[in-house]
KEKE-3310 file (N, C-alpha, C; in steps of 0.2 Angstrom, whole numbers, plus 5000, padded with zeros to 4 digits):
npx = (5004:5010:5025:5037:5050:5064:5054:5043:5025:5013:4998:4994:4998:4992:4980:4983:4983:4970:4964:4970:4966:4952:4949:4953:4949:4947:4949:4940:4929:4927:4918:4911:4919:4931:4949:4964:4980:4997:5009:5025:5025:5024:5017:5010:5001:4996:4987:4979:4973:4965:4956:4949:4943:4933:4928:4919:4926:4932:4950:4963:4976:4991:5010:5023:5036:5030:5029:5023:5015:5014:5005:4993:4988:4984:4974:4964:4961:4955:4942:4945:4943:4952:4970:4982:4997:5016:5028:5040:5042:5036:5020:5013:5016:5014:4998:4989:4995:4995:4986:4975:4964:4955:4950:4942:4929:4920:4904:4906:4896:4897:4909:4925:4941:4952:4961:4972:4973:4985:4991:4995:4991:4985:4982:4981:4967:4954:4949:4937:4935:4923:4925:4917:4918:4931:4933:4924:4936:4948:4941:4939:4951:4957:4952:4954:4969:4972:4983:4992:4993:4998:5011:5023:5022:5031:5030:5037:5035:5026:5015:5005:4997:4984:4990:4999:4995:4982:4983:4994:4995:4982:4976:4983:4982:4968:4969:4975:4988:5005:5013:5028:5033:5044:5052:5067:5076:5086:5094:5100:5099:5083:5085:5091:5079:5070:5076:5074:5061:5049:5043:5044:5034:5035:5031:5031:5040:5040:5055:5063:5060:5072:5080:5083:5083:5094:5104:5102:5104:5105:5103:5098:5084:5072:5058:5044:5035:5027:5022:5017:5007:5016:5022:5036:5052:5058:5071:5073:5062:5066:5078:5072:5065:5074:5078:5067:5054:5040:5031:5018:5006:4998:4985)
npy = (4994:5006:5017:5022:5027:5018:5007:4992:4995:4984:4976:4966:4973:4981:4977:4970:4982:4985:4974:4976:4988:4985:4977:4984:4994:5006:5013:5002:5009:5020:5028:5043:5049:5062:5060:5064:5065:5059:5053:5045:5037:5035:5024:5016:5027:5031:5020:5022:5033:5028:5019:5027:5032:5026:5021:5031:5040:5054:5063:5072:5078:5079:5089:5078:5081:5085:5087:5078:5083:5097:5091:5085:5096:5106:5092:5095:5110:5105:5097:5086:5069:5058:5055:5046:5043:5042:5031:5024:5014:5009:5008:4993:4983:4989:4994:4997:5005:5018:5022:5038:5045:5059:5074:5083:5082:5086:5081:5078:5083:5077:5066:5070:5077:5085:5101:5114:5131:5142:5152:5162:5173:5175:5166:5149:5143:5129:5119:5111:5097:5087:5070:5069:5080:5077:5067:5071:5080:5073:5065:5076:5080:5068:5068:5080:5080:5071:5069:5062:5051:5043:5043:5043:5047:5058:5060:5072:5078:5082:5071:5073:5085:5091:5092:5082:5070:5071:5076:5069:5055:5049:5053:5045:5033:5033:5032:5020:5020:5016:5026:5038:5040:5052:5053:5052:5068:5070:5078:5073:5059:5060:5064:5054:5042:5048:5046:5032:5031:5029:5040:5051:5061:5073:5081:5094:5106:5124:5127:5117:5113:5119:5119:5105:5107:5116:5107:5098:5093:5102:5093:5082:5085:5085:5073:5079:5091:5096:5109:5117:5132:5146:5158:5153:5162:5174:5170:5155:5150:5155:5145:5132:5131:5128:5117:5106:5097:5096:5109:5110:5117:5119:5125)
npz = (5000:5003:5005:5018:5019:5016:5017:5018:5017:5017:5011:5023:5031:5036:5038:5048:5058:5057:5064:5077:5079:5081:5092:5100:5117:5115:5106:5098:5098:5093:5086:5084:5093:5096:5095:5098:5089:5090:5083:5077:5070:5055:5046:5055:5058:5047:5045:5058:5054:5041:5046:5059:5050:5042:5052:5059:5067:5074:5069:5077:5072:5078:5077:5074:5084:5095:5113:5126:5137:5132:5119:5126:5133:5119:5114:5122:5123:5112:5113:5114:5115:5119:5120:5106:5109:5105:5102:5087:5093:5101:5096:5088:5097:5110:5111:5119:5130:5123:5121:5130:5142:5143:5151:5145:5132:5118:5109:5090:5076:5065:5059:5057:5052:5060:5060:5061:5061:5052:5061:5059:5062:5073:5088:5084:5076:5075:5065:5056:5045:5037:5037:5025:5015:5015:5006:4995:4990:4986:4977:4967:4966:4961:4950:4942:4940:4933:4925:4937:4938:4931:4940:4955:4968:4979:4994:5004:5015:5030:5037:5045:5042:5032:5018:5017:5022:5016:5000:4997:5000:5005:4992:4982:4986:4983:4969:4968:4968:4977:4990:4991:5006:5015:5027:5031:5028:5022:5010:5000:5002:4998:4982:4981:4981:4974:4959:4960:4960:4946:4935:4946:4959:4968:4983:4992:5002:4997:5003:5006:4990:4984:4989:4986:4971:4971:4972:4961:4941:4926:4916:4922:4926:4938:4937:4943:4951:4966:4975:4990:4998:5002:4992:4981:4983:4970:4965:4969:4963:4946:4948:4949:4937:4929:4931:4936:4925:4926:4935:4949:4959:4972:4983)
capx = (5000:5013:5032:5040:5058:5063:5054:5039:5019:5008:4988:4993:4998:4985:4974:4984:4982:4963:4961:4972:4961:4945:4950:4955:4943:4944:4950:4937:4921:4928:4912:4909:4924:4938:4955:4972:4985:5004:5014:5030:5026:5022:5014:5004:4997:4989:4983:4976:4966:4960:4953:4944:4939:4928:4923:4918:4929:4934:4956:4966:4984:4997:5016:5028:5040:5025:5029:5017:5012:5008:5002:4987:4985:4982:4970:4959:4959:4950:4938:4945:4941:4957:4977:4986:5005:5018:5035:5038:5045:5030:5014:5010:5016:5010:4992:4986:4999:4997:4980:4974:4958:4957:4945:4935:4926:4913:4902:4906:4890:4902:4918:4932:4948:4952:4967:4973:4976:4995:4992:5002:4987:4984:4981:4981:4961:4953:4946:4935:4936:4922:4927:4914:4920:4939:4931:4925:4941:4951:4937:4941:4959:4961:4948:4955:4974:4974:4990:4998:4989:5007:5018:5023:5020:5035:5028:5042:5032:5023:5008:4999:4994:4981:4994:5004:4989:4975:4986:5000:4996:4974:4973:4987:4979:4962:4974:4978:4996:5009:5016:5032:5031:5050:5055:5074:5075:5092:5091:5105:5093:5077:5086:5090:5072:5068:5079:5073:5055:5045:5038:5041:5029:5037:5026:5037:5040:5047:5062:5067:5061:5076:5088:5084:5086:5103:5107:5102:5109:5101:5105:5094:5081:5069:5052:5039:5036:5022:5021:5010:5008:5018:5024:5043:5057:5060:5077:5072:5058:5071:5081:5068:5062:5081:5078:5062:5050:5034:5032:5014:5007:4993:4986)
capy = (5000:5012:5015:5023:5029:5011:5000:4993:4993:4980:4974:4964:4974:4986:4974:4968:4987:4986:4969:4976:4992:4983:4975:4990:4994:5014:5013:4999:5013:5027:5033:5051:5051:5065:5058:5069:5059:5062:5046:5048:5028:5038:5018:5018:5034:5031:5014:5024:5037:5024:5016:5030:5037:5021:5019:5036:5044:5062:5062:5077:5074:5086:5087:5073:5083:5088:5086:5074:5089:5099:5086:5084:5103:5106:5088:5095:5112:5105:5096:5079:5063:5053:5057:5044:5046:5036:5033:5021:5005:5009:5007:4989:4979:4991:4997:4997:5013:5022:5029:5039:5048:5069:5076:5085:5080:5088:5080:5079:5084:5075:5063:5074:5076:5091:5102:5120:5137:5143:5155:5167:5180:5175:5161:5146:5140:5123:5118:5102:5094:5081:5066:5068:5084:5076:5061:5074:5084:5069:5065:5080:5080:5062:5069:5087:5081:5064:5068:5060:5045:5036:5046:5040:5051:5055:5063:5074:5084:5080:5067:5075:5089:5091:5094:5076:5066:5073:5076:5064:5050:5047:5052:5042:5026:5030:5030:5013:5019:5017:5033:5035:5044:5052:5053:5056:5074:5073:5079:5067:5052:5062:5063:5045:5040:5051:5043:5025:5030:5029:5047:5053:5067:5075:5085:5094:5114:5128:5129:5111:5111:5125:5115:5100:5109:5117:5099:5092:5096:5102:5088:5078:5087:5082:5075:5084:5094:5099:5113:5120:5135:5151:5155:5155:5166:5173:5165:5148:5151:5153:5139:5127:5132:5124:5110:5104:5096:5097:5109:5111:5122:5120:5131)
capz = (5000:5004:5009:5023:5017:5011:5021:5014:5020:5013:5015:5028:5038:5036:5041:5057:5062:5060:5070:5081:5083:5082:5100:5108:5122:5117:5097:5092:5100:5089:5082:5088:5098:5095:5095:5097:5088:5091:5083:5075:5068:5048:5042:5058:5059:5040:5047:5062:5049:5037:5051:5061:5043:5039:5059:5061:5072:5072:5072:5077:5070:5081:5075:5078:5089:5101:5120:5128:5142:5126:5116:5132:5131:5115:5113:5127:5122:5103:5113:5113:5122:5122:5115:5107:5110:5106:5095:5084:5094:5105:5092:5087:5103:5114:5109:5126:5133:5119:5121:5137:5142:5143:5155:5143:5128:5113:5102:5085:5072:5060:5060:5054:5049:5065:5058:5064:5057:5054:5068:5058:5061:5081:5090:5079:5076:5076:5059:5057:5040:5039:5030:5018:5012:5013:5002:4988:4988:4983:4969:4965:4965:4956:4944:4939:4943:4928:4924:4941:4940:4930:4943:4960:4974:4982:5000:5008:5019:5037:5034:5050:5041:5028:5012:5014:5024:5010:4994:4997:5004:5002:4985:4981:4989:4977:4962:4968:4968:4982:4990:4996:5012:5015:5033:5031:5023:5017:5003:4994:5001:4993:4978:4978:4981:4967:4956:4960:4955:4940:4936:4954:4958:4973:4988:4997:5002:4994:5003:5002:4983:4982:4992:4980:4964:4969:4968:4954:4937:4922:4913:4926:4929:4944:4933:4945:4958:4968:4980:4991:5004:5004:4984:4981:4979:4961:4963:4969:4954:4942:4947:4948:4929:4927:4936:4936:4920:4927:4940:4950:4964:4976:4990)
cpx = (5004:5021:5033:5047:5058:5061:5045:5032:5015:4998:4989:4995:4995:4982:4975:4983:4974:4960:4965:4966:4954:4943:4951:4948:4940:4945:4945:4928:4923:4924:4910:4914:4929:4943:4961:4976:4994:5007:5019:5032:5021:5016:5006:4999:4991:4985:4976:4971:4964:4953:4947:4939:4934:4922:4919:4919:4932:4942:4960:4972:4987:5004:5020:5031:5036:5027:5023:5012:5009:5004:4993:4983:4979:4976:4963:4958:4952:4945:4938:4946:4947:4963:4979:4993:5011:5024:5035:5041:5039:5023:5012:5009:5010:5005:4990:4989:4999:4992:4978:4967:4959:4951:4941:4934:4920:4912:4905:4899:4893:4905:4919:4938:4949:4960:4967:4979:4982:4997:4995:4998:4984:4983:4977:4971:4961:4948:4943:4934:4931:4926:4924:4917:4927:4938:4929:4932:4947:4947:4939:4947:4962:4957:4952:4964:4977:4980:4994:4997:4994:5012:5017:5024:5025:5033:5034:5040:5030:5016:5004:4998:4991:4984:4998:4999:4985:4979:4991:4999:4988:4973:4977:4983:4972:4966:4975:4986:5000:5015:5023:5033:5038:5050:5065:5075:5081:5091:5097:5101:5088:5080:5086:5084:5070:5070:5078:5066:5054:5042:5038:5040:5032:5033:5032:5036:5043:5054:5064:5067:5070:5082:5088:5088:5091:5106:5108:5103:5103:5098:5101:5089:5077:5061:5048:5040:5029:5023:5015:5012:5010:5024:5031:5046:5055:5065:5079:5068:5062:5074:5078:5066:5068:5080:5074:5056:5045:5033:5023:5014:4998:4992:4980)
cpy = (5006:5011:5020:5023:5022:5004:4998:4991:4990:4982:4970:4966:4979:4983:4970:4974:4987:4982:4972:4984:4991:4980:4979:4992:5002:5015:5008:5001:5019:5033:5039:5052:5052:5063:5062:5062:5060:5054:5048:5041:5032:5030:5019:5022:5035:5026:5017:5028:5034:5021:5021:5034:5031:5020:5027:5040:5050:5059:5071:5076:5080:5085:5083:5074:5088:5085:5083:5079:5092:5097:5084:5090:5103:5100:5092:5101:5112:5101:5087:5075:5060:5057:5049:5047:5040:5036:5028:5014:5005:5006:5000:4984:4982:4995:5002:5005:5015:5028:5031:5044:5054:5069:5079:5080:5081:5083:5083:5079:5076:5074:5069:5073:5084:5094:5109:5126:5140:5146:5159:5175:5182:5169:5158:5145:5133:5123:5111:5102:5088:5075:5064:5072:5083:5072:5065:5079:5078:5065:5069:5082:5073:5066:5074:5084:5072:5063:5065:5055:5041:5040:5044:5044:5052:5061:5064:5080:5078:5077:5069:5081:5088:5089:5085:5070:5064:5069:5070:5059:5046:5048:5048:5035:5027:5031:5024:5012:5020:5022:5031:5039:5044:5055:5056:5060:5074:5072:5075:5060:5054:5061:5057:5042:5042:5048:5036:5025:5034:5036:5048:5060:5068:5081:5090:5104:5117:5129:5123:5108:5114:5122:5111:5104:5112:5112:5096:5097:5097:5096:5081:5080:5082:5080:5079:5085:5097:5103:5116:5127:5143:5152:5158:5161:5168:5169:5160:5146:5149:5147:5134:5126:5128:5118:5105:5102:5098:5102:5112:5116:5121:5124:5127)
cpz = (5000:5005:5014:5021:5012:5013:5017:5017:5016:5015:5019:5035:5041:5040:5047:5059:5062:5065:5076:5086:5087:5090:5104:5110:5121:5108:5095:5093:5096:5088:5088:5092:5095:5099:5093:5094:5088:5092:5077:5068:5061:5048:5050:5061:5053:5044:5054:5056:5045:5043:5054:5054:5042:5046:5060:5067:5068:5074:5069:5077:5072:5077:5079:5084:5094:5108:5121:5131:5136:5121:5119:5132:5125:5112:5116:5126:5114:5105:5112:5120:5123:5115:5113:5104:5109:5101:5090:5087:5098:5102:5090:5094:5110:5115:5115:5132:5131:5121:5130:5136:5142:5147:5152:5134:5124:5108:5095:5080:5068:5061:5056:5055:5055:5062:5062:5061:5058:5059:5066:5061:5068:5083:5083:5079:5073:5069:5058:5049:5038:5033:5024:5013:5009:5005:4994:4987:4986:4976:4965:4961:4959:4950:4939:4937:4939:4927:4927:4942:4935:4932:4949:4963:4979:4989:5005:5011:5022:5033:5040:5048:5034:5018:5010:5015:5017:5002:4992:4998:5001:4996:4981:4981:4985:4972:4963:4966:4973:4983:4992:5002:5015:5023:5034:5026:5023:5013:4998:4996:4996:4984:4974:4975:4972:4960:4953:4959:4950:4938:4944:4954:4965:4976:4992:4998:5000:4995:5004:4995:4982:4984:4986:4973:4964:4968:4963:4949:4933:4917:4915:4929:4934:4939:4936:4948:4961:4975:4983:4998:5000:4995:4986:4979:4973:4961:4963:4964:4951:4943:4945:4940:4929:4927:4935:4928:4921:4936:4943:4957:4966:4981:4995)
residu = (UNK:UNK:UNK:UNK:UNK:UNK:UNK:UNK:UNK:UNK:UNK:UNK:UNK:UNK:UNK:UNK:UNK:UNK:UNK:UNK:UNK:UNK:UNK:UNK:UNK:UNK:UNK:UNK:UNK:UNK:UNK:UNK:UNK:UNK:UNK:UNK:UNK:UNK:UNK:UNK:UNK:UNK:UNK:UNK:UNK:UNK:UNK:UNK:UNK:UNK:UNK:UNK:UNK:UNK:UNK:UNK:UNK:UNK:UNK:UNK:UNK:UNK:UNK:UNK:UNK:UNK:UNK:UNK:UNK:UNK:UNK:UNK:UNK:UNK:UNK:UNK:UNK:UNK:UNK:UNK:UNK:UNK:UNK:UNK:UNK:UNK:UNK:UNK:UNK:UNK:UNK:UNK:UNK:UNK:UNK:UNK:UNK:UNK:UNK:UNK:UNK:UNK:UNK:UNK:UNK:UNK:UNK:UNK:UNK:UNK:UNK:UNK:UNK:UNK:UNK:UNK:UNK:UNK:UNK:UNK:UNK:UNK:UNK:UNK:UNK:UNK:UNK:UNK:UNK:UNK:UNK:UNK:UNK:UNK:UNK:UNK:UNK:UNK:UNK:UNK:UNK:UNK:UNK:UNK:UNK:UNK:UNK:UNK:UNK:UNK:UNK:UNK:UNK:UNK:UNK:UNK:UNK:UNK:UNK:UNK:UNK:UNK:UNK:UNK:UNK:UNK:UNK:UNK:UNK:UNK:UNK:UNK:UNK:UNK:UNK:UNK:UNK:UNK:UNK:UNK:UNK:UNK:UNK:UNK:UNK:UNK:UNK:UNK:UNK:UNK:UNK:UNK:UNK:UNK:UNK:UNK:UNK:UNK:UNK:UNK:UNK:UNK:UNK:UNK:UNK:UNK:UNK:UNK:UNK:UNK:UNK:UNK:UNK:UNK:UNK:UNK:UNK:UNK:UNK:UNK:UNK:UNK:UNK:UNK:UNK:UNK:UNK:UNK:UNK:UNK:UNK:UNK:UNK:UNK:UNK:UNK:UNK:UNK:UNK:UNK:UNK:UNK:UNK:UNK:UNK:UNK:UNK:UNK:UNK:UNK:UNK)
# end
């Protein structure tokens, strides 16, 4: 189904994380119940949102290098019921001390995808995303977006925000193609990577596209690129135009 640097996730280990959710005592009651998530385990963190997206649970994805104290915070002020926490030698064996309860707790109208605004303009806000509306923006996205459907996904951004999660990783998986979801940002492994897929469609942000393409040579340019966010440099611009075949931009 997917990779993880160079390691590889199949369907069956999908479907051990399902039966293993299915048995938990606070993951296999999901529906309607807001979930903080803070795991650093990329494979089992999709496994966790495939999962609540079908059970009907709400998941609130924090950033990997969240302190646990903050990590409890910020759960409880988004109105969630339980955090899980956890690394990546922690996740399959030990399910059971992963998740914990929060004192408070709001209804969900609607499961959602719970994300949170840049905060560049004041305190960050709380955004819920149902996963109905996730489900047509990725209809959308394979539909408008045919051309990447014979290129391979290469996801070197954060999959606990909307951009690597959404665009990188679930639209990918309705393609019926396998992302690679890049974890070690040196940018001479990325390159590698790069190198070793077929048409790779690279996710990533303007300021490690700009590292990337000092690297690479004219000669070899990078096939695609997809950005998103905050638009580049002209200088980074320029060079990429060198660089790059196909270069894309969403917001």
């Amino acid at each position: 189904m997917l990779y993880v640097d160079d390691a590889h996730f199949g369907q069956p280990y999908f479907e051990q994380c399902f039966q293993l959710f299915e048995r938990h005592s606070i993951l296999g009651e999901c529906k309607n119940k807001r979930i903080a998530v803070c795991l650093s385990d990329s494979a089992f963190w999709i496994a966790l949102c495939l999962y609540a997206k079908t059970r009907g649970g709400s998941l609130f994805p924090l950033p990997v290098d969240t302190p646990r104290d903050a990590a409890r915070r910020r759960a409880e002020r988004s109105g969630c019921h339980y955090l899980v926490f956890g690394s990546d030698a922690e996740a399959l064996d030990t399910i059971e001390t992963l998740v914990e309860p929060l004192t408070s707790g709001e209804k969900t109208p609607e499961p959602a995808l719970i994300q949170t605004s840049s905060g560049t303009t004041g305190e960050p806000k709380f955004i819920e995303r149902s996963w109905s509306s996730v489900d047509v923006e990725i209809e959308s996205y394979v539909r408008h977006f045919a051309s990447a459907d014979r290129m391979t996904p290469i996801v070197a951004c954060p999959v606990n925000h909307s951009y690597g999660v959404i665009s990188g990783v679930l639209v990918a998986l309705a393609r019926g193609v396998q992302p690679v979801i890049i974890r070690n940002l040196n940018p001479k492994y990325i390159l590698r990577k790069l190198s070793e897929s077929e048409s790779p469609l690279l996710y990533s942000s303007p300021t490690l596209i700009a590292t990337l393409t000092l690297l690479a040579s004219e000669e070899q340019p990078l096939f695609a690129v997809m950005t998103s966010g905050t638009l580049m440099q002209k200088s980074w611009f320029e060079n990429v135009r060198k660089k790059v075949r196909h270069l894309h931009q969403q917001y």
